[in-house]
C-alpha positions in Angstrom: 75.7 67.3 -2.3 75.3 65.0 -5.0 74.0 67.7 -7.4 76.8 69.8 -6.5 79.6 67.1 -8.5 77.3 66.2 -11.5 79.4 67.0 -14.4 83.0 66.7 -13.0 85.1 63.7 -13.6 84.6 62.2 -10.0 84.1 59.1 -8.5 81.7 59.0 -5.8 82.2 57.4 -2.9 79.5 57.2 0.1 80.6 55.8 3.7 81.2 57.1 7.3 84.6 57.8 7.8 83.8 57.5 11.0 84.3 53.4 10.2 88.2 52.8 9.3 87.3 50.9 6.3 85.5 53.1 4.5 88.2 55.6 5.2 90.8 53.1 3.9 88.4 52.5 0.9 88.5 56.1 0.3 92.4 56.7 0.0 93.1 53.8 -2.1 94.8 54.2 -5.0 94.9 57.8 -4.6 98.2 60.0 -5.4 97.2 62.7 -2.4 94.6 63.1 -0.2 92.6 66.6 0.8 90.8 65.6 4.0 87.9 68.0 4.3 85.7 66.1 6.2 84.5 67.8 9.5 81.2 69.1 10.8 81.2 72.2 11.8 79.1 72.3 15.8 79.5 71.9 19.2 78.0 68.3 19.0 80.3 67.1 16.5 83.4 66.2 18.2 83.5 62.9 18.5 82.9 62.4 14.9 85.3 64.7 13.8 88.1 63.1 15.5 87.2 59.9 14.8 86.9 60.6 11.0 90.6 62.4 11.2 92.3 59.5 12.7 91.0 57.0 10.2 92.1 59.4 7.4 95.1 59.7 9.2 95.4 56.1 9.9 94.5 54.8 6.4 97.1 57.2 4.8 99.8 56.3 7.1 99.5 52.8 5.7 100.0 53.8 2.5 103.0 56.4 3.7 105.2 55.2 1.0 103.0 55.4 -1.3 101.5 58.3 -1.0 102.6 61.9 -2.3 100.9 63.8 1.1 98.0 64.5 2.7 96.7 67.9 3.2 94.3 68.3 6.6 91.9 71.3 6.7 92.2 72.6 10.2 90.5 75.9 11.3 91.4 79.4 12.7 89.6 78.4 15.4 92.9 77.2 16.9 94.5 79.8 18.0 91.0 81.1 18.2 90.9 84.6 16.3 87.4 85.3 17.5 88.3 88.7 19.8 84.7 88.3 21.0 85.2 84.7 22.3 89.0 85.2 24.2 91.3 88.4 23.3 94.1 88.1 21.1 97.2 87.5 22.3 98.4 90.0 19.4 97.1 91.0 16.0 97.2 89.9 12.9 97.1 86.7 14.0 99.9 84.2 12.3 100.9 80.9 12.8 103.3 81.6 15.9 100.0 82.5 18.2 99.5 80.4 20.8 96.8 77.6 20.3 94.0 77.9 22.8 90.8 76.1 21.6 88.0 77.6 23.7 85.1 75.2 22.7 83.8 71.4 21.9 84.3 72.1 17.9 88.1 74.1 18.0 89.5 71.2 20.2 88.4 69.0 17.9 90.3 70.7 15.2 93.5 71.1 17.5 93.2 67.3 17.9 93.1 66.5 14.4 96.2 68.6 13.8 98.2 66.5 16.5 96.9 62.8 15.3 98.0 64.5 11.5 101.8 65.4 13.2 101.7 62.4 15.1 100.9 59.8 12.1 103.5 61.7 10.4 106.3 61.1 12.8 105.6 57.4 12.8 104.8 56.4 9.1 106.9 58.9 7.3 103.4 60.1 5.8 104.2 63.3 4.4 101.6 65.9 5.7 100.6 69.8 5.8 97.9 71.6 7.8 95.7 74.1 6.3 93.8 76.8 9.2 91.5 78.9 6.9 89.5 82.0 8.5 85.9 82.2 8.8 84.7 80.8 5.2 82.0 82.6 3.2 80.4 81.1 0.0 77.0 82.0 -1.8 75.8 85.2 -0.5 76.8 84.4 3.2 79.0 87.6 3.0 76.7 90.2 2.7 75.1 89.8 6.5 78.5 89.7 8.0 78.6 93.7 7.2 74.8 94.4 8.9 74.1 96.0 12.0 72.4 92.8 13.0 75.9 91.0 12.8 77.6 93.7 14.6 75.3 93.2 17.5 75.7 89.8 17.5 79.3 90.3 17.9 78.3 92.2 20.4 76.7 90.2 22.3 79.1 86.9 22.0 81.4 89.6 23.9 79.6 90.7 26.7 79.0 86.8 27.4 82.5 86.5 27.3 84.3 87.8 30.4 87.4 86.8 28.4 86.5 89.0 25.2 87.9 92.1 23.9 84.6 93.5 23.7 83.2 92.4 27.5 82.3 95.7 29.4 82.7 95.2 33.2 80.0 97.7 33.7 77.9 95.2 32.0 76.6 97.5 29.5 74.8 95.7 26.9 75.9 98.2 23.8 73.5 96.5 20.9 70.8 97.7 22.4 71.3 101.3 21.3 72.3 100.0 17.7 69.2 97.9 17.1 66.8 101.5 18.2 68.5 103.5 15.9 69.1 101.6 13.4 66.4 101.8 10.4 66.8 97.8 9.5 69.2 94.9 11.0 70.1 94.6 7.8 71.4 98.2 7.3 75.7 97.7 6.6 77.5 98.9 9.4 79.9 101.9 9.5 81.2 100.8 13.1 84.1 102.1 14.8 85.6 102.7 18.2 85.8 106.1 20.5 89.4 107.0 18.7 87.8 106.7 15.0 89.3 103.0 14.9 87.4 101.1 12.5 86.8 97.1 13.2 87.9 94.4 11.0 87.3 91.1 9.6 89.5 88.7 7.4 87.1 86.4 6.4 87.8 84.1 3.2 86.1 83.5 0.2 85.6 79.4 -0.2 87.5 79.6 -4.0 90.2 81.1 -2.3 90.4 77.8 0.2 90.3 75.9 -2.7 93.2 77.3 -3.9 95.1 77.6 -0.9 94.9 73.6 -0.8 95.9 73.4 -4.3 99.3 75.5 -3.4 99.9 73.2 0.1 99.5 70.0 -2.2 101.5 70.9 -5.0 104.7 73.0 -3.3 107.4 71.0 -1.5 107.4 73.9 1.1 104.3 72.7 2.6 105.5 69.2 3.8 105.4 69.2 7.7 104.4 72.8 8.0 101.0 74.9 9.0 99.4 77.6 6.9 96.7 80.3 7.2 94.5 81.4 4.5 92.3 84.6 4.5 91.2 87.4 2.4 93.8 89.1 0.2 93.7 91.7 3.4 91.7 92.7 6.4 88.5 94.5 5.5 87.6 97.4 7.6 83.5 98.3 8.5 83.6 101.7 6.9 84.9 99.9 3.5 82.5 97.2 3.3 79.2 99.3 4.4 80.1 101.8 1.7 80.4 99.3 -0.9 77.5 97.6 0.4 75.6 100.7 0.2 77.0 101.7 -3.3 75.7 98.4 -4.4 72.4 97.7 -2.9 71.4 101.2 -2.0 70.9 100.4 1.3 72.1 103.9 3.8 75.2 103.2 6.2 74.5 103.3 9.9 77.3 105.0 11.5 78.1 104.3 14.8 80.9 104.7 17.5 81.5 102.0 20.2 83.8 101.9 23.3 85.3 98.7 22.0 86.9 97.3 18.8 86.9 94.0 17.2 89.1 92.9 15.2 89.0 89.4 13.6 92.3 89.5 11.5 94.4 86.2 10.3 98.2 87.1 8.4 98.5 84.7 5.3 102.0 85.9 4.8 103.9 82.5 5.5 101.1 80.5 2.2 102.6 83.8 0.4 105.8 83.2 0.7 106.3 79.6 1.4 103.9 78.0 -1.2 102.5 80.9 -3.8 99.3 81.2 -1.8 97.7 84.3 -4.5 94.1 85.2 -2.6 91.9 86.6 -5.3 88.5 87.7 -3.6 88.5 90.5 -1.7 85.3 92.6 -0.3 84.2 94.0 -3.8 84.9 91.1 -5.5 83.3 89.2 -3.2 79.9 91.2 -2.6 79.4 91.5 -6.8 79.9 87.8 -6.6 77.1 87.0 -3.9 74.9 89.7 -5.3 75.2 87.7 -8.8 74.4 84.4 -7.1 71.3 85.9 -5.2 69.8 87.1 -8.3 70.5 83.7 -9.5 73.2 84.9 -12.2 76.0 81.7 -11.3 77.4 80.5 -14.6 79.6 83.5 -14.5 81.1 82.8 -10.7 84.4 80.8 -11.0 
């Protein structure tokens, strides 16, 4: 992590936030604070509340003089995963009910009340950011594959609560993974009706930027906001552009279910100038630049 800051104008601090001190040490003197700090797993709960409340504590002493502080939540909230719990509707915006479904989104859902609660007491002026599921590197290009799909897959039929759970209990990757040349092949995938599925993932720069807009517009005090992709990508797109790229074949297939893993950014639109720049092309040339190793151009 280290390596990852040499160059920028930054001071370093090292601690556990899980110790109130260090947390206080952390925020002092600061104009805003961008709390980040949460491990994404099942076994990190604890430790991600327990960090949030000392971030949240630490700034809520210094309410008056602080200009905000911006929390990253997660999707995960509502939860958007289709293949976890069904939607309640799609896209999925800030209005859908919150329903954490695991160890690591309640932790999130958590963090979000000690931020609101802090807030109500100190004064401390606060937003919440939920970004979708974040890509950096060249983490995007499996998330396209035939291997992902029948992981998806999978997760659903585990899932009685799923969009994607067949009562029959018809386990639908395994026809994929025979025909299928390689795992790794993209994935045209679509249901019986020629619906394609969909993901709105989000590239990491445009997270970045989407806390940039929530700590610089006034709009964003006391509010929530979702951050994705510029739009929801369908399969078909993506495995063509994969394929156009890498020269890998598409595997088509057609599937008795559809997921759909959407997340509407239109309130960090409107409200606070959120401007997502990566979409899937842009994305994919960018991860296929920083496998070959080609990285001072990414920005």
């Amino acid at each position: 992590m280290r390596d990852r800051l040499a160059g920028l104008d930054a001071e370093v601090i090292e601690g556990d936030l899980n110790s109130l001190p260090v947390a206080e040490r952390a925020v002092a003197g600061m104009d805003a604070v961008i709390h980040t700090a949460n491990l994404v797993g099942q076994s990190h709960f604890e430790n991600n509340v327990r960090a949030t409340l000392n971030i949240a504590k630490a700034c809520a002493s210094r309410a008056d003089r602080l200009d905000r502080l911006i929390s990253v939540s997660s999707s995960a909230v509502y939860p958007n995963d289709s293949h976890i719990i069904a939607t309640c509707y799609h896209p999925v915006d800030e209005l859908h009910p919150r329903r954490p479904v695991d160890d690591y989104s309640l932790s999130k859902l958590i963090g979000e009340e000690i931020v609101t609660s802090y807030s109500v007491r100190s004064g401390l002026r606060t937003s919440i950011i939920r970004p979708s599921g974040i890509v950096s590197g060249d983490a995007v290009l499996a998330r396209w594959s035939v291997g992902f799909v029948c992981g998806i897959l999978k997760a659903g039929q585990s899932s009685p609560q799923s969009a994607l759970y067949q009562r029959d209990g018809a386990e639908l990757w395994h026809d994929l993974e025979k025909r299928a040349t390689s795992l790794d092949q993209p994935c045209d995938v679509r249901d019986l009706e020629g619906r394609p599925w969909v993901y709105q993932l989000v590239d990491a720069r445009d997270v970045a930027h989407g806390l940039l807009c929530a700590l610089e517009s006034p709009a964003a005090i006391g509010e929530a906001f979702n951050v994705s992709a510029p739009e929801a990508i369908p399969y078909p797109e993506a495995a063509a552009l994969l394929s156009e790229t890498t020269g890998q074949p598409v595997f088509h297939c057609r599937l008795p279910v559809r997921w759909v893993f959407d997340l509407a950014n239109t309130k960090a639109r409107s409200w606070i100038g959120y401007r997502p720049r990566w979409g899937i092309r842009q994305m994919v040339q960018d991860a296929l630049a920083f496998r070959r190793g080609e990285t001072d151009g990414l920005n």
